[in-house]
Each structure stands twice: as structure tokens, then as C-alpha cells.
C-alpha positions in Angstrom: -23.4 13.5 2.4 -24.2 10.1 0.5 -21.0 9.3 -1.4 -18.8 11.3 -0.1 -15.8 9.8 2.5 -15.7 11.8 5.6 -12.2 13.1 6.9 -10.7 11.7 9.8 -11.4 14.0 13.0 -8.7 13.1 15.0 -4.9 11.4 15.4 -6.6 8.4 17.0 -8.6 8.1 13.9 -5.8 8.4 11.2 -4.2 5.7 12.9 -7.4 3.3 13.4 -8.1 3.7 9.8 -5.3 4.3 8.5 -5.7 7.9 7.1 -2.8 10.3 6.8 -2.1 14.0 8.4 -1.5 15.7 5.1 -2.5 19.0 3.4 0.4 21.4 5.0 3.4 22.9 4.1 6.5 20.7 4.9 8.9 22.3 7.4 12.5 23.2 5.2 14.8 21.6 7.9 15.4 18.1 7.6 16.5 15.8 10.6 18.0 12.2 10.7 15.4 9.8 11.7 17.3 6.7 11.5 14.3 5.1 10.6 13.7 2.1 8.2 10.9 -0.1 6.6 11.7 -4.0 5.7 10.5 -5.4 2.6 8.7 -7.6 5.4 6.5 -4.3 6.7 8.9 -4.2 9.6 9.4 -0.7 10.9 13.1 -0.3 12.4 15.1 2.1 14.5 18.8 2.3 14.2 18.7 -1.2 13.2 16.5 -2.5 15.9 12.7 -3.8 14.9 9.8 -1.2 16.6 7.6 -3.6 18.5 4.9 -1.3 19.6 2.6 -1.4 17.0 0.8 2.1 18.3 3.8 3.9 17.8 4.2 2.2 13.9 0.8 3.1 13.5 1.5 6.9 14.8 4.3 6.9 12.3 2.5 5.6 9.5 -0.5 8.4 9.9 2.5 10.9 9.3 4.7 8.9 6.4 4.3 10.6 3.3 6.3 9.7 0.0 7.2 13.2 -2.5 7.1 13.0 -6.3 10.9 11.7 -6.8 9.6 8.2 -4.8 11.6 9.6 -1.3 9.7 8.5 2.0 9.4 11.0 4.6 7.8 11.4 8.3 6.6 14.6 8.1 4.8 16.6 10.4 4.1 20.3 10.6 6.9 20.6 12.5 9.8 18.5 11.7 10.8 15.9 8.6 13.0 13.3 8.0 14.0 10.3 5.3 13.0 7.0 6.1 14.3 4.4 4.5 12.0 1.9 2.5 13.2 -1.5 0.6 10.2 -2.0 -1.2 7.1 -0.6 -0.2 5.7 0.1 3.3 3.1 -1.3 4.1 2.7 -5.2 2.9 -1.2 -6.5 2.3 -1.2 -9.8 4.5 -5.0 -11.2 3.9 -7.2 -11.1 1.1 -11.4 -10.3 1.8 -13.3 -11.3 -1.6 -16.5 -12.3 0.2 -18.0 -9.5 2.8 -18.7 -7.6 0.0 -19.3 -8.9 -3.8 -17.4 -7.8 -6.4 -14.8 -6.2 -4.2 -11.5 -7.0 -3.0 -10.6 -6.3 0.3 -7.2 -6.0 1.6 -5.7 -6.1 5.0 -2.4 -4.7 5.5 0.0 -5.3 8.4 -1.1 -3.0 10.5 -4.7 -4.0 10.4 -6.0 -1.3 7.8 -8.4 -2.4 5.0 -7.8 -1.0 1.6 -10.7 -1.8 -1.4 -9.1 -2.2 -4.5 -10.8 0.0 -7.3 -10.3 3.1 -8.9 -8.7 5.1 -6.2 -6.8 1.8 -4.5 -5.3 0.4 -8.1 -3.4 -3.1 -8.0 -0.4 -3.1 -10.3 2.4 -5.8 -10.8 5.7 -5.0 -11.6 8.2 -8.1 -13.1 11.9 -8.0 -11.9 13.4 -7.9 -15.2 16.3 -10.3 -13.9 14.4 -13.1 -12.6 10.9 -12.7 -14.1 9.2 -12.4 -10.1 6.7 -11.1 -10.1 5.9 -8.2 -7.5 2.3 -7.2 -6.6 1.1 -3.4 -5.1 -2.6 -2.0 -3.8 -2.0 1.9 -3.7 -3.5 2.4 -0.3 -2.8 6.1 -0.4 -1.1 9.0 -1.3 1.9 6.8 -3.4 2.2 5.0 -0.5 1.5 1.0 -1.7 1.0 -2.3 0.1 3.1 -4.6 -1.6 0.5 -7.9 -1.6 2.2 -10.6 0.6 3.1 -14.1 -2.2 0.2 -16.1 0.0 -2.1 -13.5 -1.0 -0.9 -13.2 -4.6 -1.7 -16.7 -5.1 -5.4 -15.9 -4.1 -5.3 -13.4 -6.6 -4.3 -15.7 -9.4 -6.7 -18.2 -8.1 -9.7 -15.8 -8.6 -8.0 -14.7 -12.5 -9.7 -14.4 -15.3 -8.8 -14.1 -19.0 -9.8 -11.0 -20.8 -8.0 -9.2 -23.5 -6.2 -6.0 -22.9 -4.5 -3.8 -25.5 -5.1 -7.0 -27.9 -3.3 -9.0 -25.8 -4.9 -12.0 -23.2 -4.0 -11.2 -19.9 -4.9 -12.6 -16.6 -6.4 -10.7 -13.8 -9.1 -9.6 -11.5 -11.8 -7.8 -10.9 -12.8 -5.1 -8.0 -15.3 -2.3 -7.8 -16.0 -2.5 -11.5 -12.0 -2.2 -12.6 -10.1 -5.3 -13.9 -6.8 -5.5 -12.7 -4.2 -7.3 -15.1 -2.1 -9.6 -13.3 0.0 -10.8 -15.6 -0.1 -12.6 -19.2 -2.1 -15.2 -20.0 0.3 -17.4 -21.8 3.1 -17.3 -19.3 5.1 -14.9 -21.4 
């Protein structure tokens, strides 16, 4: 039907598009994974980077994140913790042009994600140092946080529009203005 996504149909899919096997019942036994993700979008075992980027991708189609902010792999059949420093996917390359008044996002393992309603961009400020730190939801509370080079894009396409009285900076994708951050600096 016009308008309506279609669901993945098979493994290979989820992990070409970057789709995720959802919709089942977690399993109540919890195993050790020893499984982390960088703040860099590099996927780790016992320490040790993952270098085959199928088998990332096969773990990415079953990572799922619950409502206290916990990452999981979860499959009907087993679960386990993963640990994440910051978000897991990051969003390495920017696409304003293919499609007007969109913005595309690549992440690190090659998935495109359109900023809009359902994909919002947030930034969060680290309250220490005043950084700021840029997300795309790409799906099911799972974010790309948006690589600094891409950021920078970002603030090179802002615009100034006033938001809860107060002129903020941002942009603009599939009819949803994004606030990136003040307008005056502060």
C-alpha cells in the first residue's frame, strides 16, 4: 500500500537495511556476552575490535535497548547486556541533496536514516564542558550519535527561528525543524 513501509522479510534484509528482529517475548535467562560498543561505533569482544562487518551487522538487527536505557542482544532464544559508551551506532555522512528538504544520514554501517518525525535529531550539552553532543533516533531508542564532521554540516545549513520565545538555530527535514542549539551562543 502507498504510504505504508513494508516489513523486512528476511535476516539478510534487517541487516541490509538496517531493520530490527523485534516484536517477541524476551527469553528470562540472561547470559554474559562480553560485548561492547565504542563511542567510535566500534563493536568489541572481550576487549578485542569485531572486524567482520556482517557479523556487526547480524548483531545490530538483534540489539535492542529496554525502557531504563540498558542495551541488550536479544533474540528469541537467548539475551545478554552489551555495553554502550555513548550511543551505538555513530552517523558518519550527511545526504541533503538526493532528496529536497530531507536529511539523509549514513551511519557506520552503511544504513540511511531520514531525519523527520519518526528519526528526530536532538542535541544534548555536557553540562561540564558545554560540548555539544548530536543524535538521529534511527530506531527503537537505539540513536546514531552524528559524527563532529557531520555536525558541522548541520550548523552550516542552520537557520534562525524562534522556539518557545527563544532564537534558536537549527535545521530542517521532512517538514520538522530540528533545534540545534541557541542562537546567541548561550
Amino acid at each position: 500500500m502507498a504510504g505504508q513501509e513494508r516489513k523486512p522479510r528476511s535476516l539478510k534484509e534487517l541487516m541490509e537495511t538496517g531493520g530490527g528482529l523485534t516484536g517477541f517475548a524476551w527469553p528470562a535467562h540472561e547470559n554474559q556476552f562480553d560485548i561492547a560498543i565504542r563511542r567510535d561505533g566500534t563493536w568489541t569482544h572481550q576487549g578485542d575490535p569485531i572486524r567482520r562487518e556482517k557479523l556487526v551487522k547480524l548483531f545490530a538487527t538483534v540489539l535492542q535497548r529496554d525502557a531504563e536505557g540498558v542495551y541488550w542482544l536479544v533474540t528469541p532464544g537467548e539475551r545478554g547486556r552489551v555495553a554502550v559508551e555513548d550511543a551505538p551506532f555513530v552517523a558518519v555522512e550527511l545526504d541533503a541533496d538526493s532528496t529536497p528538504g530531507t536529511l539523509r544520514f549514513r551511519t557506520n554501517l552503511d544504513h540511511w536514516v531520514t531525519a523527520g518525525a519518526d528519526h528526530p535529531i536532538r542535541v544534548e550539552e555536557n553540562a561540564e564542558t558545554g560540548e555539544p553532543s548530536p543524535y538521529v533516533l534511527v530506531r527503537d531508542r537505539l540513536e546514531a550519535l552524528i559524527a563532529r564532521s557531520v555536525f558541522y554540516e548541520l550548523v552550516d545549513r542552520a537557520v534562525a527561528r524562534t522556539v518557545d520565545g527563544r532564537t534558536m538555530l537549527g535545521v530542517e527535514s521532512a517538514g520538522r525543524f530540528f533545534p540545534l542549539g541557541p542562537a546567541d551562543g548561550g
